[in-house]
N, C-alpha and C positions, 0 to 999 in steps of 0.2 A: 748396739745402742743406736736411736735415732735419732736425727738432728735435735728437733724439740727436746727430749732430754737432753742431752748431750750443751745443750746451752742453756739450758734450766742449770745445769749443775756448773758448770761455769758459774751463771750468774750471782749464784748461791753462795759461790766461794769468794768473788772478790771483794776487795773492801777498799775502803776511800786511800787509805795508806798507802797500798800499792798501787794506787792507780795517781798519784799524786810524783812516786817516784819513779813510775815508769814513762811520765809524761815529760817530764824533766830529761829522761834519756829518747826523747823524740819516738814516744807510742803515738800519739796523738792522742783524742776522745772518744774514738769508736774503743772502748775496751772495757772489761769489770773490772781489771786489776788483780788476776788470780799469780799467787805462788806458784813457783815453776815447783814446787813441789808438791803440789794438788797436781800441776797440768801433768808431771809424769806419773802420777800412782794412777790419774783417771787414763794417762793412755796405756798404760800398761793392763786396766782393766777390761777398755776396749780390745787392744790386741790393733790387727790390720786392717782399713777396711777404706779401700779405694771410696764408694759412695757417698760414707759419711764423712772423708775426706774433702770430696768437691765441694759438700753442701757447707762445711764448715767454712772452705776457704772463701766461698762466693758470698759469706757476710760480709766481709771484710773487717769485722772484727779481729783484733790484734790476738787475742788470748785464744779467738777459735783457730786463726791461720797456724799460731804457736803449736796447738793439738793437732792440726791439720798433718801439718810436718812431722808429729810422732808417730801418727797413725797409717799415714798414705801408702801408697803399694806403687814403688817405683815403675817395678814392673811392667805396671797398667798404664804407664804415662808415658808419653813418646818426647822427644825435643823440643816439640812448639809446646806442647805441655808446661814441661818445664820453665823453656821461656818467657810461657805467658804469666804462670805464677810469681816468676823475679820480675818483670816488667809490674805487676802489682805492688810491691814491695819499694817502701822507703822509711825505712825503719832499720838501723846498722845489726839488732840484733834479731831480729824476724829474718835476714837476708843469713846469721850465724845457722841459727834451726834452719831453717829451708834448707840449706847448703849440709849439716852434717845429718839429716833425718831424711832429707829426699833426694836431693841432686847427688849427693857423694855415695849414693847404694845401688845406682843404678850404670849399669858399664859402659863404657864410654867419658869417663871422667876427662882422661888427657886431651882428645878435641874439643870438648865442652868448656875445660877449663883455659886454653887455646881462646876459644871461640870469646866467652864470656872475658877474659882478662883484656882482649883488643878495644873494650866498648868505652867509650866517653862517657856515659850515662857510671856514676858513680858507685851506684849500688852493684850495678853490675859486672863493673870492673872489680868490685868489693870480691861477689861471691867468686867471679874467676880466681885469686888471689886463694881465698879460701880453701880452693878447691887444690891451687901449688901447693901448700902447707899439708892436705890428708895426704898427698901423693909422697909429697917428701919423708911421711912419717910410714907410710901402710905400701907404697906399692917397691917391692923388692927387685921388680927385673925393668926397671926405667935404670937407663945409663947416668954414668956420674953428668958426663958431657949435655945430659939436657939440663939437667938442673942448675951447671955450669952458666950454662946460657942462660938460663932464668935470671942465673945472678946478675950478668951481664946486663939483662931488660932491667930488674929492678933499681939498678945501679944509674941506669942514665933516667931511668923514667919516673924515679919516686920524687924528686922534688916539682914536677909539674902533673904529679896524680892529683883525684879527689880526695880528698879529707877521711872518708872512710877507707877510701883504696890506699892510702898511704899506711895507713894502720894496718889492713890485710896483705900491702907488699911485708913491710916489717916482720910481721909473723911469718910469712913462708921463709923469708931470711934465715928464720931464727930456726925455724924445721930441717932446711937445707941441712944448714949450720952443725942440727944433729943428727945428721944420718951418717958421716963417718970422719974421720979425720980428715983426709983429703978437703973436701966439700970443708969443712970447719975452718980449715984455712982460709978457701977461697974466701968464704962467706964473712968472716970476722977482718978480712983486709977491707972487702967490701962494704963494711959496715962502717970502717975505719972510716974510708974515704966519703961515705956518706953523711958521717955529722948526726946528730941529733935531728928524731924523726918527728914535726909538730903536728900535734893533730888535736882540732878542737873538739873537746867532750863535751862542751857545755856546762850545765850547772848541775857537773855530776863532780863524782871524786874517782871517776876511771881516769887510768892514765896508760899511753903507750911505752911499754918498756924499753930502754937502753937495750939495745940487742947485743952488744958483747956482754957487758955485766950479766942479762938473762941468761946466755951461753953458759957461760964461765960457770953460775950459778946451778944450772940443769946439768953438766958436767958433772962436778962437785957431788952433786946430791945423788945422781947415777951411779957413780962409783962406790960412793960411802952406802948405797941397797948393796952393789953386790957385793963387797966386804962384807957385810953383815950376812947377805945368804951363807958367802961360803963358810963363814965361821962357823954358821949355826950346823949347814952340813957337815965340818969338820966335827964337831963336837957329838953329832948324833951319831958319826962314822964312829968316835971312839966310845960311845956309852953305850953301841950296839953289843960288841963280844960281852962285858959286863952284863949289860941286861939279859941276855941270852944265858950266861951262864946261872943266873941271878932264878930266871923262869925253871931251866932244868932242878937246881936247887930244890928250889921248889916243889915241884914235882914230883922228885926222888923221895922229896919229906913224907908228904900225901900221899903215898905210896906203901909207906914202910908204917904208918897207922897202924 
């Protein structure tokens, strides 16, 4: 697809509604307003495509950079890439996309997210933060001891973050929190001594979650899935011999016809 389409159909799809409530959540005016769920069937229709990628992101359009970040080919894009794409960005949920569509598929996450979480500039410290949370969730052979530490950083540094960094300290908190018992300690003392995280949303109705309640809550709800798996495999484990014997039955009948 080429640019020109490709923001023809955009345009086509947004409407004053969405563009009324995503303005509220700080889109700005460059935008149509399109449903994230137009933006993901057209990028799933696209597929990959570094070129159409640049030309989208260089409108500066909200809802193309949104596409932008489904489609792009990390691969193709080096650091200052990267960079320069989040240094465009001030927008809390364009800097979410960018971060799980581009920045988090490309290797190299742990310096970058390093790198990006030291920055003043808010958005950027935002998607650093971001970036601790897929690590906490997806990378298996990071030691307990770094993320230890992370708690450590988040602990003395969230109450003098920026407003959206404080929001994305919270959440990697809360990732930590579940990656095993150990870490869930730390993390929910941590949270303890932290206090209630405020973070202004504007004149939306998002809000930042209580991080032990969230905890507790995802705990909870983890455990009460895999009770239900093993039930269900328990009970296929016992309707196995029966059905089995159930099919030879069968069988033997259609046979003797």
């Amino acid at each position: 697809m080429d640019l020109k389409t490709a923001l023809g159909e955009l345009e086509a799809a947004g409407t004053e509604q969405n563009r009324n409530i995503y303005r509220r959540h700080g889109a700005g005016e460059n935008q149509y307003g399109v449903s994230f769920k137009v933006l993901r069937a057209l990028a799933k229709r696209i597929g990959h495509d570094q070129v159409l990628a640049r030309g989208l992101w260089s409108t500066g359009n909200t809802d193309a950079r949104i596409l932008a970040c489904s489609v792009s080919e990390p691969d193709r894009m080096d650091e200052e890439d990267l960079d320069a794409w989040l240094a465009d960005i001030s927008y809390y949920l364009l800097v979410d996309e960018f971060v799980a569509g581009t920045a988090s598929q490309k290797p190299g996450i742990r310096p970058r997210m390093e790198r990006w979480a030291r920055s003043a500039r808010d958005w950027t410290a935002q998607a650093g933060w971001d970036l601790a949370a897929i690590l906490a969730a997806q990378d298996p052979d990071l030691s307990d001891r770094f993320f230890s530490d992370l708690l450590v950083k988040i602990e003395r540094e969230i109450g003098q973050a920026g407003n959206r960094t404080r929001h994305a300290m919270n959440g990697a908190l809360i990732a930590i929190a579940l990656r095993n018992e150990e870490l869930r300690e730390a993390a929910v003392a941590a949270a303890a001594r932290i206090g209630p995280v405020i973070v202004d949303h504007g004149e939306t109705g998002c809000v930042t979650p209580a991080a032990i309640p969230y905890i507790d809550k995802t705990i909870a709800y983890r455990q009460a899935q895999a009770e239900k798996k093993a039930a269900k495999s328990t009970a296929a484990g016992k309707a196995g011999p029966k059905a089995a014997r159930a099919k030879t039955k069968a069988r033997t009948a259609a046979a003797t016809r």
